[in-house]
N, C-alpha and C positions, 0 to 999 in steps of 0.2 A: 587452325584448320588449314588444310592445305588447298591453296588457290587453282586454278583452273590452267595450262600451260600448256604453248605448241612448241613442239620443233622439227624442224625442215632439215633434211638432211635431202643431198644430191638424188638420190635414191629411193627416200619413205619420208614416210611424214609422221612423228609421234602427238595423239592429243590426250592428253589426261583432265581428269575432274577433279572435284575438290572428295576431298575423305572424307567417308562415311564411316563409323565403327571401325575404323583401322584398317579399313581397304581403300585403294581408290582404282577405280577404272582407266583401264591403260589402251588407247586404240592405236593399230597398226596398222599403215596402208604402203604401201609400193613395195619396195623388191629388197627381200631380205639375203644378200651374197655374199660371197669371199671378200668383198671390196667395201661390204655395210656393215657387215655381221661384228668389228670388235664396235665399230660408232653408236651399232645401237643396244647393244651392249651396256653401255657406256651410257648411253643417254636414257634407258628404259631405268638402272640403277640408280640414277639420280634423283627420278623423278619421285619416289614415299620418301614421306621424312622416317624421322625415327617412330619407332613403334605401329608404320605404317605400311602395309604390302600390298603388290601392285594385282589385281586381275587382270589377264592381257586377253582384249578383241581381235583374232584376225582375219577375220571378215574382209578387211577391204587389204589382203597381202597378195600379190596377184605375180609375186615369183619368190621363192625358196628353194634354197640347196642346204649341201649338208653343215655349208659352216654356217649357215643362217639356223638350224635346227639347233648345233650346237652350244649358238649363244644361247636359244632359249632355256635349252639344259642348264647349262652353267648358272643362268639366272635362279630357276628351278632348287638347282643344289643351294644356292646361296641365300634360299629363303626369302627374295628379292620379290620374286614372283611365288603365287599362294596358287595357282590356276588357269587356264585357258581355256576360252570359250567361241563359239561361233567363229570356227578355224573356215577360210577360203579353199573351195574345190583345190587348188594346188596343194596347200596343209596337207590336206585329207590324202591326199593322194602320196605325198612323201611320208609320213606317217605309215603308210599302208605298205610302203615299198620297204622302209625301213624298220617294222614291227616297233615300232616307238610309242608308249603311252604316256602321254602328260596329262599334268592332275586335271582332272573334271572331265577330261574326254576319255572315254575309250580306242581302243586298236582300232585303228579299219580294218576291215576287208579279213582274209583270210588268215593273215599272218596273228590273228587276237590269240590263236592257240597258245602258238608261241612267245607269247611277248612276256615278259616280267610283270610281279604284280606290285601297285604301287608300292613307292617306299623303298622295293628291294635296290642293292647296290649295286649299277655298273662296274663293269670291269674299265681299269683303265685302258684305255687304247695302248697297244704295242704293236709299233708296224714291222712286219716281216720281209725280209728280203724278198726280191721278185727271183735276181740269181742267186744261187745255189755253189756253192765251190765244188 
């Protein structure tokens, strides 16, 4: 059974529970950025043991950009995370800017039209020149 565990990062603060049926609850509070985003990465992965997947709370995450989005992704693709739930007014709002759905939530806002339906596969990112020859 997987025990109960904090970690303190400059930045956010991870708290998890102990596993239930092969989940366990993952809460996230402070500021997910370019300068947190691979730590808690990192630290959100560690936390299921084997055969056990994380639900992530981000209720108490009170700044998010895109490299902070993107960890989540990656967590996401790597089956680390099964979910997210009770996303913070900020979430909501990058989600909605960004047409982005993770599992359990829907699209915000207007952009739902547009967005991918679960499952479907991103394109890799390819950055384009700004100049032009």
């Amino acid at each position: 059974m997987h025990s109960s565990q904090v970690f303190s990062h400059e930045l956010f603060t991870i708290r998890s529970g102990s596993a239930v049926a092969g989940r366990v609850m993952v809460r996230i509070a402070g500021q997910i950025d370019f300068d947190s985003a691979a730590d808690l990465e990192r630290a959100v992965a560690s936390v299921p043991g084997p055969g056990v997947r994380a639900l992530v709370d981000l209720s108490g995450v009170e700044f998010i950009d895109c490299a902070g989005l993107g960890s989540l992704l990656r967590l996401i693709d790597r089956g680390v995370v099964t979910g997210v739930i009770r996303p913070s007014p900020v979430v909501r709002r990058l989600l909605g800017l960004t047409g982005c759905a993770l599992p359990g939530r829907p699209v915000p806002g207007r952009l739902a039209a547009r967005a991918k339906p679960a499952g479907a596969a991103r394109r890799a990112y390819r950055p384009r020149s700004v100049l032009r020859p």
